[in-house]
C-alpha beads as a LAMMPS data file, in Angstrom:
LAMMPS data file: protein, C-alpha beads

388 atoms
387 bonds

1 atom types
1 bond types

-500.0 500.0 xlo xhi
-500.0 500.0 ylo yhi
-500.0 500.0 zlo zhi

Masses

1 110.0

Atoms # bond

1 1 1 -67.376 208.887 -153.860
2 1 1 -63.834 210.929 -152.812
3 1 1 -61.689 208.368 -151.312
4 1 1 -58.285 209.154 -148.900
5 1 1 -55.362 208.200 -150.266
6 1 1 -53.683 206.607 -147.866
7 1 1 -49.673 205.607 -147.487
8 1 1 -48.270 203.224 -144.803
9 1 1 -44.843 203.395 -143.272
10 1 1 -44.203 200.561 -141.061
11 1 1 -45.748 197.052 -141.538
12 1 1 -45.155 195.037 -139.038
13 1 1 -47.311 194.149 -135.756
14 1 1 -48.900 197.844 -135.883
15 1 1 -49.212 198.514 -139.659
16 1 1 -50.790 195.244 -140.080
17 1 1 -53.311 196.262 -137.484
18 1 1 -54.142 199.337 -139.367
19 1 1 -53.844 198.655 -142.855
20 1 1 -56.768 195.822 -141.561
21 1 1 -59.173 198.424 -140.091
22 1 1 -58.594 200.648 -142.631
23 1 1 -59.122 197.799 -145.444
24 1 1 -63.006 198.220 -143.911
25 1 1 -63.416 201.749 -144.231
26 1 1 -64.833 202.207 -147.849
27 1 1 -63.550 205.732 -147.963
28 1 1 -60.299 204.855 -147.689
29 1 1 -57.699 203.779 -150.078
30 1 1 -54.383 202.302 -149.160
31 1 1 -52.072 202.589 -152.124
32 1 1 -48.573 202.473 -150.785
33 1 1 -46.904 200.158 -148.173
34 1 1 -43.130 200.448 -146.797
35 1 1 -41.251 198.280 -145.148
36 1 1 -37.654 197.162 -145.100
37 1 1 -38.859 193.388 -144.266
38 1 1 -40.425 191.956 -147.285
39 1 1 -41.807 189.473 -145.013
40 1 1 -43.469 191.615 -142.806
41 1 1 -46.900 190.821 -142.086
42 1 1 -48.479 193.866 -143.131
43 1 1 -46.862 193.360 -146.157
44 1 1 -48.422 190.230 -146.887
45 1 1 -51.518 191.180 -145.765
46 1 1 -51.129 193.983 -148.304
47 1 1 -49.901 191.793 -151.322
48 1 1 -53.417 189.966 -150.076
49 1 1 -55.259 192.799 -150.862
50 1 1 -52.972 193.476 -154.331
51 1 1 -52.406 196.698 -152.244
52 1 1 -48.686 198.458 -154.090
53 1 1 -45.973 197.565 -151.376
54 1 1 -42.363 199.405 -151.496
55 1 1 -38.939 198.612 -149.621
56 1 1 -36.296 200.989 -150.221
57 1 1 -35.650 203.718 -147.771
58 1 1 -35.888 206.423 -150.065
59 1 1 -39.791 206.442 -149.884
60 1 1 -39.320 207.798 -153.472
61 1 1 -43.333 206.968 -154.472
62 1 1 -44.658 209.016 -151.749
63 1 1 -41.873 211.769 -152.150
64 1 1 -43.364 214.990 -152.610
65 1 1 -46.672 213.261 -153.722
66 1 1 -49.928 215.423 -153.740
67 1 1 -51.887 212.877 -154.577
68 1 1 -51.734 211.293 -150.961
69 1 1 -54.001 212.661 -148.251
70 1 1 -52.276 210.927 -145.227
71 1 1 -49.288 209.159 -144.593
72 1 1 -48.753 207.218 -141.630
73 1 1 -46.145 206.758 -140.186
74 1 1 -46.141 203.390 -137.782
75 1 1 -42.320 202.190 -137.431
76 1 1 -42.000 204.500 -134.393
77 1 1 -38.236 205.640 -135.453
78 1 1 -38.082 209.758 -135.081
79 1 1 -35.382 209.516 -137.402
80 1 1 -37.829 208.501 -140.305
81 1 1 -40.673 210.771 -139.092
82 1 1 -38.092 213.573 -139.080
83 1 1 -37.081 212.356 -142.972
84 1 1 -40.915 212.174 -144.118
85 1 1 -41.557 215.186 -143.208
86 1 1 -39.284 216.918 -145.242
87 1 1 -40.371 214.824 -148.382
88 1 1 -44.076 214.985 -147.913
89 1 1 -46.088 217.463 -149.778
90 1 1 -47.483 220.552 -148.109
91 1 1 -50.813 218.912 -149.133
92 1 1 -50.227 215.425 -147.466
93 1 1 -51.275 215.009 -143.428
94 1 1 -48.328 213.597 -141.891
95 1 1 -49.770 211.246 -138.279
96 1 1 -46.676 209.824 -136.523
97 1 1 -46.736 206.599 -134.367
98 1 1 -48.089 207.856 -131.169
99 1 1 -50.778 210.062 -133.114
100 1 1 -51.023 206.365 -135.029
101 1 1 -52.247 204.470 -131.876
102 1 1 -55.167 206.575 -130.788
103 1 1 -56.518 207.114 -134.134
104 1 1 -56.190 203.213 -134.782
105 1 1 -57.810 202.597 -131.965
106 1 1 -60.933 205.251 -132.823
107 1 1 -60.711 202.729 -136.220
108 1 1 -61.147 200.089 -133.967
109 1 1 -63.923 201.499 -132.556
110 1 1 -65.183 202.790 -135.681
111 1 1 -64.606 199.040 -136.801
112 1 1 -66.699 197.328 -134.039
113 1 1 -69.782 199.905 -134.384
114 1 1 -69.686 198.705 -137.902
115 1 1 -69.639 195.423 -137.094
116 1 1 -72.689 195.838 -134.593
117 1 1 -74.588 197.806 -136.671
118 1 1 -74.195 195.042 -139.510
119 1 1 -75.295 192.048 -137.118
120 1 1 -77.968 194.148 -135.974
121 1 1 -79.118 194.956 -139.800
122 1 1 -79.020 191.336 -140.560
123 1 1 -80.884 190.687 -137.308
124 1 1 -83.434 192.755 -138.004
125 1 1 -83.913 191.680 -141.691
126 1 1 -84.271 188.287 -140.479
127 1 1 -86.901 189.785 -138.230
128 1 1 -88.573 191.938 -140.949
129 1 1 -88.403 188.366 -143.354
130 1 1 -89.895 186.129 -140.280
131 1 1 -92.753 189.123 -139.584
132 1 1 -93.418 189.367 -143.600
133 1 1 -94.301 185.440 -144.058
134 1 1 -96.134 185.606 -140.494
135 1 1 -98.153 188.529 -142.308
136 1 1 -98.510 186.768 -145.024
137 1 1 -99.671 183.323 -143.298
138 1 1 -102.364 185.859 -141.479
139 1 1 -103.443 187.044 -144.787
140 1 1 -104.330 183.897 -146.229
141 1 1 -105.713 182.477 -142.966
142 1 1 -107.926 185.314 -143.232
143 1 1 -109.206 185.060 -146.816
144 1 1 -109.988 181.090 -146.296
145 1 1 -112.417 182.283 -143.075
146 1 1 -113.459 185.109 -145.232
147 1 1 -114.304 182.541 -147.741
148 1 1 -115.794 180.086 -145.097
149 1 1 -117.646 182.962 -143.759
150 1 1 -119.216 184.043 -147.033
151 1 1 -120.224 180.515 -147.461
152 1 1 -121.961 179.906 -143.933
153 1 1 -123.290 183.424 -144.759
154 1 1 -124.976 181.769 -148.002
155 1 1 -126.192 178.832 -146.284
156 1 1 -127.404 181.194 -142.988
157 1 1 -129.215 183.232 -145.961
158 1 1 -130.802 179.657 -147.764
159 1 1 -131.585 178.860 -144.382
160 1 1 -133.193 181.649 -143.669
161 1 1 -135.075 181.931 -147.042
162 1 1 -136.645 178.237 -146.545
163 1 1 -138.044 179.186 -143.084
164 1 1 -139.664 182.495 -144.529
165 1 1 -141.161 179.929 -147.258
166 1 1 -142.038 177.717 -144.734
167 1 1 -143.868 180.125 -142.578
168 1 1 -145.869 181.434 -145.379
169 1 1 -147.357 178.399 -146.342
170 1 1 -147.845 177.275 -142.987
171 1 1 -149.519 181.003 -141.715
172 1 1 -151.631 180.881 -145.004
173 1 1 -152.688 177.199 -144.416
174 1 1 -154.290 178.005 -140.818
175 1 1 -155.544 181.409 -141.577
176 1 1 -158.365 179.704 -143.465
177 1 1 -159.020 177.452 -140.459
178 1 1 -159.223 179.806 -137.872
179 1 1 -161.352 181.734 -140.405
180 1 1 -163.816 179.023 -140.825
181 1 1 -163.459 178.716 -136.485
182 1 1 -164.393 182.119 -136.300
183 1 1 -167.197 182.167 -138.212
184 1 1 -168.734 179.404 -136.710
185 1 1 -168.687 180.982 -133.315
186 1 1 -170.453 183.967 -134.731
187 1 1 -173.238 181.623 -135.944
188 1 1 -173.529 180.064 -132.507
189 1 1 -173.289 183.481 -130.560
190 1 1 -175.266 184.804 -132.815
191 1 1 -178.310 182.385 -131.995
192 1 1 -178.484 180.384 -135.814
193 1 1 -177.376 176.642 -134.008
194 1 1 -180.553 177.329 -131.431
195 1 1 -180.389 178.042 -127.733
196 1 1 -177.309 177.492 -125.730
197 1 1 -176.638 177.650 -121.989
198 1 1 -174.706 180.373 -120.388
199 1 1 -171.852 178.893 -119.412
200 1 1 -171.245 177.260 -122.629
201 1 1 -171.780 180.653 -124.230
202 1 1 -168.976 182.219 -122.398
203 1 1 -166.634 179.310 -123.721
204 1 1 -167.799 180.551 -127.622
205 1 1 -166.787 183.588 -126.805
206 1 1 -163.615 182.954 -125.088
207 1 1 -163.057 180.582 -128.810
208 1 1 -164.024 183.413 -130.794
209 1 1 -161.532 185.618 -129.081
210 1 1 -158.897 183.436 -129.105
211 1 1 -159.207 183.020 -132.564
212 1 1 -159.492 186.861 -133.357
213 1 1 -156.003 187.204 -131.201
214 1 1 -154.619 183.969 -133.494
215 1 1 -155.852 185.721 -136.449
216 1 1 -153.955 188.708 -135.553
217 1 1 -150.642 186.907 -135.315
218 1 1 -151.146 185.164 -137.934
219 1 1 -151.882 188.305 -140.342
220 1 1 -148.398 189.784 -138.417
221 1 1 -146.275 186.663 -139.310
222 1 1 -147.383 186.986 -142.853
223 1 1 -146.830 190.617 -142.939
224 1 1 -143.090 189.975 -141.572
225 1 1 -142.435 186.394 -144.341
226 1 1 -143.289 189.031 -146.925
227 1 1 -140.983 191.995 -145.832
228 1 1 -138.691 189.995 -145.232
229 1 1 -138.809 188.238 -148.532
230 1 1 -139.246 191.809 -150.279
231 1 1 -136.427 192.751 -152.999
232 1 1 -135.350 195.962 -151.748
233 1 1 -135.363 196.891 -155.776
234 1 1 -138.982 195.961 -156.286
235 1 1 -140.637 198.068 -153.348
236 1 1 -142.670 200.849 -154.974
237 1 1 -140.945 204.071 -153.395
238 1 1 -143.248 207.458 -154.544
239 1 1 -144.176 210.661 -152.688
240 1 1 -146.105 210.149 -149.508
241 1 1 -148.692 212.958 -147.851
242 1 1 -147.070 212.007 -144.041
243 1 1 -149.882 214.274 -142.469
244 1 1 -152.938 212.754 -144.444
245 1 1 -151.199 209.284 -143.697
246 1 1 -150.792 210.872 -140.219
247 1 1 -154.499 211.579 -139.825
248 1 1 -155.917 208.665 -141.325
249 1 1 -154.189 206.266 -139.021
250 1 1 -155.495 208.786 -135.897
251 1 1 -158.932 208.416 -137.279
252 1 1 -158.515 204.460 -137.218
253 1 1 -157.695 204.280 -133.667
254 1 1 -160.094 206.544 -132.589
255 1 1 -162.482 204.378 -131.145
256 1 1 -159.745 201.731 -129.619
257 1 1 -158.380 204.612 -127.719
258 1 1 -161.716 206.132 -126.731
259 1 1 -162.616 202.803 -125.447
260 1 1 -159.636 203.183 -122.350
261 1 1 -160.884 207.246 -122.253
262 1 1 -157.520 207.730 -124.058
263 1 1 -156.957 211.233 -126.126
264 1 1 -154.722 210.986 -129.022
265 1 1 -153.291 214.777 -129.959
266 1 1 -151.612 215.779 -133.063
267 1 1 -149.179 218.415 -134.007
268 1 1 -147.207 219.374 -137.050
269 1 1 -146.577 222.109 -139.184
270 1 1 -149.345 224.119 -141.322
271 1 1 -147.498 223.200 -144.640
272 1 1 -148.240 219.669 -146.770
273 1 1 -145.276 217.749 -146.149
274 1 1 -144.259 214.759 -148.514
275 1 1 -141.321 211.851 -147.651
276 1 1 -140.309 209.486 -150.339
277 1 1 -141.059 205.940 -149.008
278 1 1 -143.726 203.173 -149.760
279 1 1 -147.407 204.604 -148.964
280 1 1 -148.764 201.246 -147.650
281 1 1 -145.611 200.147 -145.711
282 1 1 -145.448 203.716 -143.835
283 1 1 -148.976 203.789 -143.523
284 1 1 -148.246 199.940 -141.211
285 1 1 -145.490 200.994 -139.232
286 1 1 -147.052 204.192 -138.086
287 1 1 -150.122 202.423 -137.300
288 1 1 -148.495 199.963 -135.273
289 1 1 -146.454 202.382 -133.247
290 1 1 -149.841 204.071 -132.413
291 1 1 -151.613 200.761 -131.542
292 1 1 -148.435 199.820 -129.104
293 1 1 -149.016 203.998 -127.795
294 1 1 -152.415 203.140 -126.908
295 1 1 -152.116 199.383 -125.775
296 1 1 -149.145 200.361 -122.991
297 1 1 -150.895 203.518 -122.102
298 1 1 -152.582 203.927 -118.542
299 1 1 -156.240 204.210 -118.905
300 1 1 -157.614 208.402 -118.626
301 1 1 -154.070 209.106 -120.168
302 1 1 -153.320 211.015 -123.913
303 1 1 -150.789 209.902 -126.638
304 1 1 -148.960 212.220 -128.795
305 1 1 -148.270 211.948 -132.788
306 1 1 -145.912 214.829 -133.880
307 1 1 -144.620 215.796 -136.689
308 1 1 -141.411 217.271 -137.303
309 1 1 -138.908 219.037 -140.184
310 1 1 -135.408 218.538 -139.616
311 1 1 -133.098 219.136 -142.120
312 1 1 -133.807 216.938 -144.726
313 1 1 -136.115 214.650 -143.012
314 1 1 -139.383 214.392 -141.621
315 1 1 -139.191 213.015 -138.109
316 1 1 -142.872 211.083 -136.719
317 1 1 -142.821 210.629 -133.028
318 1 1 -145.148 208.781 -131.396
319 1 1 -145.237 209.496 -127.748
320 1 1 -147.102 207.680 -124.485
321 1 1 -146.927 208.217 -121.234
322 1 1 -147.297 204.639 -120.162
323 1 1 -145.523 202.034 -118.531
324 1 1 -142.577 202.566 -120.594
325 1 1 -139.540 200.078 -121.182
326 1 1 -136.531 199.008 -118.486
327 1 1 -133.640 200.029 -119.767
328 1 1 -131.886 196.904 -119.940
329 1 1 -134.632 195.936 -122.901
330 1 1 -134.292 198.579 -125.233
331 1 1 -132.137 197.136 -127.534
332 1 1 -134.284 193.643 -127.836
333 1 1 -137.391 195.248 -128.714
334 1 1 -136.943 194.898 -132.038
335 1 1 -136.494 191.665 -132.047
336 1 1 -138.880 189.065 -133.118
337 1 1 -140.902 187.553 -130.219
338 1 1 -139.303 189.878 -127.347
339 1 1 -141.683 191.259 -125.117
340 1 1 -140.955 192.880 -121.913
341 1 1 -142.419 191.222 -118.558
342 1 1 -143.753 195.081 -117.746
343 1 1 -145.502 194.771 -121.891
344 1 1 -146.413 191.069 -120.835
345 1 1 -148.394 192.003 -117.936
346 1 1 -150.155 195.207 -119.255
347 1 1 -151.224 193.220 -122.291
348 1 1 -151.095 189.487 -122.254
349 1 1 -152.072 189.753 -126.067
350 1 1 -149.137 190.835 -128.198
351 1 1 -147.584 188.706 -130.387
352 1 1 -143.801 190.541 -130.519
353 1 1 -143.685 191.144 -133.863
354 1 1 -145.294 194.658 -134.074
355 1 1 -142.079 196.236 -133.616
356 1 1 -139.935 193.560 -135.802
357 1 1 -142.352 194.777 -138.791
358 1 1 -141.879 198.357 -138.334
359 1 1 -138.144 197.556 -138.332
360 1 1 -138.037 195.459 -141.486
361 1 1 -140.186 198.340 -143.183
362 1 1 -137.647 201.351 -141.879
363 1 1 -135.082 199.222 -143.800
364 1 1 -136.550 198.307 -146.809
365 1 1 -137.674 202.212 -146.976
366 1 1 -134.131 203.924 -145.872
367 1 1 -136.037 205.222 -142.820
368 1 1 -134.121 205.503 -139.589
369 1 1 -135.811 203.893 -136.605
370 1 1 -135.170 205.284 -132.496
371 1 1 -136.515 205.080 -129.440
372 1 1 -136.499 207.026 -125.695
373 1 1 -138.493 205.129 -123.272
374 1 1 -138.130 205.488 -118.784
375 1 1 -139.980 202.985 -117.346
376 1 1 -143.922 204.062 -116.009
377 1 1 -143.597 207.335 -117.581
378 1 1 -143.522 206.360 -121.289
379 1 1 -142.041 206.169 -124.405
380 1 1 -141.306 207.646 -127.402
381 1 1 -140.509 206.244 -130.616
382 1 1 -139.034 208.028 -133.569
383 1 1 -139.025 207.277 -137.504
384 1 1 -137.076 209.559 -139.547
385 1 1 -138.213 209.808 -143.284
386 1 1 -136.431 211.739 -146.239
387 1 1 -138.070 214.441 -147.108
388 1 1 -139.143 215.220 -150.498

Bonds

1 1 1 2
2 1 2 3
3 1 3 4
4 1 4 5
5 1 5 6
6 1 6 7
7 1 7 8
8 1 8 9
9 1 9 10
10 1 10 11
11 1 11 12
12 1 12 13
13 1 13 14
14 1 14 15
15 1 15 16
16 1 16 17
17 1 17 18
18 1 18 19
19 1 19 20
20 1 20 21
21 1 21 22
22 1 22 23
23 1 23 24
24 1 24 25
25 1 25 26
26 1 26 27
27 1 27 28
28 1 28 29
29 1 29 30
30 1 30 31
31 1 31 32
32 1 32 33
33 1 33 34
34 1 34 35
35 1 35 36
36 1 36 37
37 1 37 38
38 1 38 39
39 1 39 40
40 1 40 41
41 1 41 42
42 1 42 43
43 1 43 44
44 1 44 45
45 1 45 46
46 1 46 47
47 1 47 48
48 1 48 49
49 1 49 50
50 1 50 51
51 1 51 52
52 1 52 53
53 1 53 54
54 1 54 55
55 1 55 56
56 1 56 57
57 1 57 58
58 1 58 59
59 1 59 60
60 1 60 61
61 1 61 62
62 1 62 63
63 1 63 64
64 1 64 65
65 1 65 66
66 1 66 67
67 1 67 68
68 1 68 69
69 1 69 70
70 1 70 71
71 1 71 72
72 1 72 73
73 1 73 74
74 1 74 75
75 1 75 76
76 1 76 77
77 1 77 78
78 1 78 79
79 1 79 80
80 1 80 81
81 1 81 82
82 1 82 83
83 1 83 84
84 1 84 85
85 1 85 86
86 1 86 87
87 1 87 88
88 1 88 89
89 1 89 90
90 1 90 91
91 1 91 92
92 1 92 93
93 1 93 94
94 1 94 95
95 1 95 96
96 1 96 97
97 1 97 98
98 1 98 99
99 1 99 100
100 1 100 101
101 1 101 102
102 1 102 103
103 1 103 104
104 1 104 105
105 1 105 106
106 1 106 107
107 1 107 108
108 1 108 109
109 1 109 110
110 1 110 111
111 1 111 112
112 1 112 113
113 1 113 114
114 1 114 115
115 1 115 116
116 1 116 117
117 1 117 118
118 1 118 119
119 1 119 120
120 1 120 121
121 1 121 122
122 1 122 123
123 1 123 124
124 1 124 125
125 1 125 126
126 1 126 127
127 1 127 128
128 1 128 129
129 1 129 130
130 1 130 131
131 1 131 132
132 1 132 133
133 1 133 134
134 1 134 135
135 1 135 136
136 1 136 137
137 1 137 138
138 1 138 139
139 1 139 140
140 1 140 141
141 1 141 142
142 1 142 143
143 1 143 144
144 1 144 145
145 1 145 146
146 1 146 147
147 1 147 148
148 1 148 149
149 1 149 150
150 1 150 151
151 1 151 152
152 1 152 153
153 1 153 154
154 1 154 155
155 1 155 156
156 1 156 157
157 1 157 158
158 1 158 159
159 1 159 160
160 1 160 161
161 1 161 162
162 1 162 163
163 1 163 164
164 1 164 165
165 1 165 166
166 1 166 167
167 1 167 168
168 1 168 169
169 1 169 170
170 1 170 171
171 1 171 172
172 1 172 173
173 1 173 174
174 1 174 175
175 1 175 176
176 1 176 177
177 1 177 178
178 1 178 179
179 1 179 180
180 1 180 181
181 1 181 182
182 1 182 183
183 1 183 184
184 1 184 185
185 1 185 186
186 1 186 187
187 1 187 188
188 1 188 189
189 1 189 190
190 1 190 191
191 1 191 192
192 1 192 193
193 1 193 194
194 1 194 195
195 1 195 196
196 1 196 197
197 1 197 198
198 1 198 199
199 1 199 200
200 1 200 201
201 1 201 202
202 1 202 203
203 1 203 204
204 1 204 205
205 1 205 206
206 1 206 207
207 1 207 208
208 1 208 209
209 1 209 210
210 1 210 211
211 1 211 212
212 1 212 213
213 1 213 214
214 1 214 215
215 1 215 216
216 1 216 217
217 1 217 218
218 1 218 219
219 1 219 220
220 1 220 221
221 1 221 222
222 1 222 223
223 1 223 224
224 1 224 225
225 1 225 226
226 1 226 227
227 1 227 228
228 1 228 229
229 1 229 230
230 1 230 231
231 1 231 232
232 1 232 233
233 1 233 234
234 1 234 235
235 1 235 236
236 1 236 237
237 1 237 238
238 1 238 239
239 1 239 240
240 1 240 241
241 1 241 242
242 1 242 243
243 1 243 244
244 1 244 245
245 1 245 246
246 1 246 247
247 1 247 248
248 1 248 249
249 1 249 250
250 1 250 251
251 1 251 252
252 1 252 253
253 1 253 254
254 1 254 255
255 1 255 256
256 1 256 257
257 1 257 258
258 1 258 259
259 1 259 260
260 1 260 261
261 1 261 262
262 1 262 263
263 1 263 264
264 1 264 265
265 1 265 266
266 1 266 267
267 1 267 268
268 1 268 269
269 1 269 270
270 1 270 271
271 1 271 272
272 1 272 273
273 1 273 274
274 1 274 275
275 1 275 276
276 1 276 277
277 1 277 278
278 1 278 279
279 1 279 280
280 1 280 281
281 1 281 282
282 1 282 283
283 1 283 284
284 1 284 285
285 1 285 286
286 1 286 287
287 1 287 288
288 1 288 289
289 1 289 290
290 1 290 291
291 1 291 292
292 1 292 293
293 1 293 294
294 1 294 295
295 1 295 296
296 1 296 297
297 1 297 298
298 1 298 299
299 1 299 300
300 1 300 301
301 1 301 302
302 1 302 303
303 1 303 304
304 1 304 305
305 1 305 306
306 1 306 307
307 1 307 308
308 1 308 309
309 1 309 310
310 1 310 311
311 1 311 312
312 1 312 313
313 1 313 314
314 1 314 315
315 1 315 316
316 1 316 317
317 1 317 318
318 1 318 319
319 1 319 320
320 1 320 321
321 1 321 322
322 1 322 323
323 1 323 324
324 1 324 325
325 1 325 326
326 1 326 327
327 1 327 328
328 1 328 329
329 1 329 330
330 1 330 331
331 1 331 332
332 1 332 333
333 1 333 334
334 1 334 335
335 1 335 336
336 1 336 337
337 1 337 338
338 1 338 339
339 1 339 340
340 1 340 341
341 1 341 342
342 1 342 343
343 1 343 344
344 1 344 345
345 1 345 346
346 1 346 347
347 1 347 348
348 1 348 349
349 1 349 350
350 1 350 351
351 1 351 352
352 1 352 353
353 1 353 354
354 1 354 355
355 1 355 356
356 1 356 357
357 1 357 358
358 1 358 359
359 1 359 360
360 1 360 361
361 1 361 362
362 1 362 363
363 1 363 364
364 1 364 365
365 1 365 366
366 1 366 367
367 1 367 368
368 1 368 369
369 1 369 370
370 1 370 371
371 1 371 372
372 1 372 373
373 1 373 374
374 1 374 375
375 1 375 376
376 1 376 377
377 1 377 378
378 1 378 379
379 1 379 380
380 1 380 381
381 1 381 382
382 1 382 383
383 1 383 384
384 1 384 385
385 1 385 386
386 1 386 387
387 1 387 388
């Protein structure tokens, strides 16, 4: 960097004041100081700095000097302004006392902002320092709960792993059971034990039907323990025929809905359509959408299975017209367990886990799961597939 060459005439009170400010100007260069009084305190301060310092009255050094940029001139004597300005070089500023004084004082200024804007640098590196180790105090706080997370997360997942064990062994110890229940009340209902009075045949048969419901849930809380204990990996994922799955499942409900005078309609496209997916696991969730259609419908009303391309996926809706689900519940339904108090009363029954299998299924098969439901006028659940 350029700097001004700067020479001083005049050292005492006010050249000490500006050779100072000008000693923090790093653009500036002070290389000659006069003064008559070798004690002068601008000289000194100048002999401080090892800044050249001069006393004869000749001003020989700066004497037609281009090298200088600016002399200034701070004794206040016109006498000596008049004599530097006829030994100054046409290339050297000449700033007399008076000029002196306002441009010290812009120094000054100049000299102050500097000083602000250096406590306010330090300020804010202290800030930028103090923010940097709180940052970095947040950063490791947040990889130990990371950590701790992961390892609840591992213990949440061991946890949940024993209870799926747990309720497989204890659903497939009491199917057998209830199995062995069931068929006994067949044998008495069915006359082999000899004759039994009315009343205690209606008690068989409220046994036997207890024990088909029990049998139900239990086959549904096995169905869930093994989804749920499914490597996504392992699942068999092939081509699936939606529509023949489609009409198979409509042909199995048949008679259920026909019992409540229920029609079940159908429409999709002409064409075969294929989704990749696991046959048996689609073939489950569809059918228990369809069983929940019929189940919540009014009696003398009509479900509707449609099919639909969209894109790249094949979208099954099942649709009732039934008592629907309040709005507030929509988001539980999946759940295990939940059941709406509307569901509750319409069909004291269900076991809540019809809709927490075909959840578990639309995940383990990439399948995308939604549902539109107003309360008494139906719902309609949708299960998007990829098509093939």
């Amino acid at each position: 960097m350029n700097k001004d060459i700067i020479a001083i005439v005049g050292a005492g009170t006010g050249g000490h004041a500006i050779i100072e400010t000008l000693l923090k100007i790093p653009s500036a260069e002070i290389r000659y100081v006069y003064d008559i009084n070798q004690n002068a305190s601008g000289i000194l301060l100048a002999q401080k700095h090892n800044i050249p310092c001069f006393f004869d009255s000749e001003y020989s050094q700066i004497a037609h000097n281009d090298s200088i940029d600016v002399i200034f001139e701070v004794t206040g004597n016109k006498e000596i302004l008049a004599y530097l300005k006829t030994i100054r070089s046409e290339k050297t500023n000449l700033i007399a006392a008076s000029s002196t004084k306002i441009i010290f004082h812009l120094l000054e200024t100049q000299g102050h902002i500097t000083e602000k804007l250096e406590e306010y640098k330090n300020d804010l590196e202290k800030m930028i320092a103090s923010r940097t180790d709180e940052l970095a105090k947040t950063n490791k706080n947040l990889v130990v709960k990371c950590q701790e997370f992961e390892q609840l997360n591992e213990k949440l997942q061991q946890i949940n792993n024993e209870k799926t064990k747990y309720l497989l062994q204890a659903t497939h110890q009491l199917k057998a059971p209830f199995a062995a229940i069931q068929s006994y009340t067949d044998l008495i209902i069915e006359g082999f034990t000899g004759e039994i009075s009315d009343k205690t045949m209606d008690v068989v048969k409220k046994i036997k039907t207890r024990c088909e419901l029990l049998s139900s849930s239990i086959k549904e809380m096995l169905e869930l323990a093994n989804l749920k204990s499914y490597v996504t990996d392992n699942v068999k994922i092939e081509k699936v025929n939606i529509k023949q799955v489609v009409d198979k499942i409509i042909e199995q409900h048949q008679a259920t809905a026909g019992s409540h005078n229920i029609k079940i309609e159908k429409h999709y496209p002409a064409q075969e359509l294929f989704v990749y997916g696991n046959s048996g696991q689609t073939e489950i969730a569809l059918s228990i959408l369809v069983d929940n259609a019929i189940n919540y419908s009014f009696d003398d009303g009509a479900i509707e299975v449609n099919v639909i391309t969209e894109q790249q996926n094949v979208i099954v809706e099942v649709k009732d017209f039934g008592i629907g689900i309040p709005s507030q519940n929509l988001e539980k339904i999946f759940k295990e367990y939940f059941r709406c108090n509307n569901a509750v009363k319409k069909n004291e029954n269900g076991s809540g886990l019809g809709l927490a299998i075909v959840a578990e299924i639309a995940a383990i098969n990439n399948y995308t799961i939604q549902v539109a439901s107003e309360e008494n006028r139906g719902s309609s659940f949708f299960i998007s597939m990829p098509l093939v």
